[in-house]
Each structure stands twice: as C-alpha cells, then as structure tokens.
N, C-alpha and C positions, 0 to 999 in steps of 0.2 A: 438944370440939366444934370448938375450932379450929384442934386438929389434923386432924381430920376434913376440914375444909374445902382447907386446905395440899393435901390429900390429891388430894383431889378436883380442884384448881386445877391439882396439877403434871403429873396425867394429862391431864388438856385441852390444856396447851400440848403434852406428847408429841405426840397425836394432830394439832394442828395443823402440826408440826413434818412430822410424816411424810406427811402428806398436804400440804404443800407441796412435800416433795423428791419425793413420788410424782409429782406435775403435773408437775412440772420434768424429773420422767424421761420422760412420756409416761403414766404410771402411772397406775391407779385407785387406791383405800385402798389396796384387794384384791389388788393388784399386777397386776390385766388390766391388756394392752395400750392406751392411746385412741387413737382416732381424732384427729390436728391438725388444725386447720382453719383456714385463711388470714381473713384478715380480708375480709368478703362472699363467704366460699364457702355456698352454702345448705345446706350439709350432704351426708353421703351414709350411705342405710340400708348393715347388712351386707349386707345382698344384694348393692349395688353395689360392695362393697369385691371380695366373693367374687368378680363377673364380672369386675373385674381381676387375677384371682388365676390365671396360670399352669398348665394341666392338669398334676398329677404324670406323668412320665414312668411309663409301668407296660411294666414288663420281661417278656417270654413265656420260657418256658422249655420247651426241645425236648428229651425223653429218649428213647431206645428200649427198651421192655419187651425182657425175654429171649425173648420168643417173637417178636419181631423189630417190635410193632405199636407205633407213632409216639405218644408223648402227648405234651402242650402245656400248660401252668400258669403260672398268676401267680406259684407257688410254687416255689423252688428243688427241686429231688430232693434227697433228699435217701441215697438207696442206687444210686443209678447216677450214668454221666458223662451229660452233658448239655449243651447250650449255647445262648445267648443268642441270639434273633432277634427281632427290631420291623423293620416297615416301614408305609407309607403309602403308599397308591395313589400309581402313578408318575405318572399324568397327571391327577391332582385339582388338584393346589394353582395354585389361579388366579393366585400369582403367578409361578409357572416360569420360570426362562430359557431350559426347553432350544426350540431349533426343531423345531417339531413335523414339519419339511416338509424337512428334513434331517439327521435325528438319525439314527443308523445302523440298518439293519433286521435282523432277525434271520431270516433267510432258511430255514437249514437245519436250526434243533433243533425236535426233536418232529417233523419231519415224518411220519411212518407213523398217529404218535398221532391229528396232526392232521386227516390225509386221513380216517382212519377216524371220527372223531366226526361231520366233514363229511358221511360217507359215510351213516352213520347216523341222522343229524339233519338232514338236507338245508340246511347251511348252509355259506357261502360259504366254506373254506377261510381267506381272507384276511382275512373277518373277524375267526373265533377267532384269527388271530394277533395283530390288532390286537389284541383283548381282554384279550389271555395280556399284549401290549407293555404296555397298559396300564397293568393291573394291577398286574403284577409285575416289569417287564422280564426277564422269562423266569428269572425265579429261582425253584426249585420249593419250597424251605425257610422260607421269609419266614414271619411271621406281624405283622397288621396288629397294631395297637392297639387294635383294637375287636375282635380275635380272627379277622380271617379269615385262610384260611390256603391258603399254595400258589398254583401260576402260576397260576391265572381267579379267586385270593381267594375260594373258597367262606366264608361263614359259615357255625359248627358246627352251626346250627339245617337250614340251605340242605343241608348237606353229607347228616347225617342223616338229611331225610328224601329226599332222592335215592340214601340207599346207602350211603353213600362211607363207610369202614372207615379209610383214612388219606387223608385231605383232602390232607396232601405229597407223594401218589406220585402222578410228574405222570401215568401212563396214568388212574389213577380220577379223578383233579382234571380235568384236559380231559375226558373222557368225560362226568361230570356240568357239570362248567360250559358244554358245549356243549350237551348237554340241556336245562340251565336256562334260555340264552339263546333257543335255541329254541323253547322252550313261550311263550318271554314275547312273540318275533314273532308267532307262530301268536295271543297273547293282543289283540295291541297290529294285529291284519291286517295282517302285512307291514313295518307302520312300523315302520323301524330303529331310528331315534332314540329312538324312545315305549320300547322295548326296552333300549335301551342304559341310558336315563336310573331305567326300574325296577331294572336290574342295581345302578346306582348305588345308588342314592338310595329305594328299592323301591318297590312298586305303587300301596303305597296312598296315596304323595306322588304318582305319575302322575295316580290317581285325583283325588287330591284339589281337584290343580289344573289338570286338565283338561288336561294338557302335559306337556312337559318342567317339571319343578318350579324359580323363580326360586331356587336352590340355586348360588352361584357356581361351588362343587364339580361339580355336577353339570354345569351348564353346559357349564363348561369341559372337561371329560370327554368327553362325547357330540361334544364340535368335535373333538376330538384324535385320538376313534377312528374317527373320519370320515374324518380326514386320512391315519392310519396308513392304513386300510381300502384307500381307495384307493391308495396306496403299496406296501403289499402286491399288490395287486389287478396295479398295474403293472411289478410286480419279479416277479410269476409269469409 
C-alpha cells in the first residue's frame, strides 16, 4: 500500500513539474501554443488572434496546354513548364505613392484591340485604357490573388460566362472586359462611377449601399480611373 502511494505521489510531481516548464514555455499540458497576456489585458478570443494573422501569400501558376490553351492553378504543374504570377490591382491600394496625375501613360499598346471593343460597345476609348492602367498597368499575364486574370482582371466566373476561352489573350480580355464595363453603364444609366465602382467591388455592394460602396479600395479606384480617364482623354 505504500508503495502504491510512493507511486502515485512521484507521478503527481511529474506532472506538476511539466506543466510548470509547459507555462514557462507558453505551453499547454498538451503542448498547444497559449496565448500571453499582459497584466490588465482583457483578453482576446481566437478569432481576434486570427484577424491579426497575416493572409498566406497563395502563388497562381501559368501553364500552356499542348494545344496552346492557357491554365492557371493554385497547384504547381506538374508535366509542363510553367511559371509564377500574382498581382494586385495597380490602383486599389489606398495607400499608394504613385501620382495618379503624373504617372506615365500608356498611349500606344493595344491600340486596334482597343478602338474595336470602343467601337463595339460604344465606349469611350480612354476609358478602357484607364481600366486596362488600372488594373493591370498593361500587363496581359498577371493574375490577381483572388484569381483574376489579364489587362481588365476578368474573374473566372465574369470571364466564363462572357466567353472568354483564355482570360490572358489581351484581344478576348479587352473585348470582354469592355463588354462588361459596358453593360454595367447601360446598368448604373450612364454613371461612370456607379460602374466603375461594380467593376471593383461588384453590383451587389453598389446595390447594397446605394453608391459607390464605403470600400477604401474601391473608393480609391473609381478616383484614380477618373483621373487616368481623363489623362487619356487628353493625351488623345
């Protein structure tokens, strides 16, 4: 019996033993990570840990089939060459340094593409350049992070059911992304902005808030292709 007890006694200090040096480490028994907490911090659930938790970067990957048609994955190829594209709307991020009122224009690529979409969609030339500037500053291969893809950023959903076979070949990319932009004036009567800001941020954030949506992103977008617009407008 008392040895039994001995028994029983020296596993107790073990476990207090190790869940001392666990605390000490940050540790649970269980070896989770804890949460430290300063003296009168009121605490914070995982949720709020999580919302200051850094988005993983997620990498796209560009291949071309043998039949020469473009694909796009989260996944490496893994039987063909391939290579690595991410970007981010150029004129989203609200804190930007570039000058919107001086940044260099892009006068001369795509012109044919772009007269014709213009031509087609009765819209103003200068705008789809703003757009395309936007976007993508005229890079046809880009793909965003949230998967759009090509100078006017179709998403695959947008891309789809407008047609579009390779979202990166800028005559199908402008052809539909000026379609798109169009339908969304003809939706929004004319107003640019109500337009621009669904391209952004979609319709049913226009909808929702009766505006342009309180979106810094968006905000700051719809000012910048304002600015291009007319830029272009005056370099033609």
């Amino acid at each position: 019996m008392w040895r039994l007890l001995c028994i029983l006694l020296g596993i107790a200090a073990v476990l207090d033993t190790t869940e001392a040096y666990a605390q000490e480490q940050g540790l649970s028994a269980d070896g989770k990570r804890l949460l430290k907490l300063s003296p009168g911090d009121p605490g914070r659930s995982t949720a709020d840990v999580k919302a200051k938790t850094p988005p993983a970067q997620i990498a796209v990957y560009k291949s071309v089939k043998a039949d020469g048609t473009a694909m796009f994955s989260d996944r490496q190829p893994l039987n063909r060459p391939y290579q690595i594209v991410r970007y981010d709307c150029f004129a989203c991020d609200p804190t930007s340094k570039v000058n919107w009122h001086t940044v260099p224009l892009y006068i001369r690529p795509y012109n044919q593409l772009i007269a014709r979409a213009a031509s087609d969609y009765q819209l103003d030339p200068a705008l789809i350049r703003a757009v395309i500037h936007a976007e993508s500053s005229f890079r046809p291969a880009i793909v965003s992070r949230k998967g759009a893809v090509g100078l006017m950023q179709l998403m695959p959903q947008t891309a789809q059911q407008l047609g579009v076979l390779d979202a990166s070949a800028p005559a199908q990319n402008i052809a539909a992304g000026s379609r798109y932009l169009a339908d969304l004036i003809k939706q929004y009567n004319g107003e640019v902005s109500l337009a621009l800001a669904a391209y952004n941020a979609g319709a049913s954030n226009v909808r929702r808030y009766n505006g342009i949506p309180p979106f810094a992103e968006t905000q700051a977008y719809v000012e910048r292709v304002a600015i291009l617009h007319k830029r272009y407008q005056q370099a033609g």
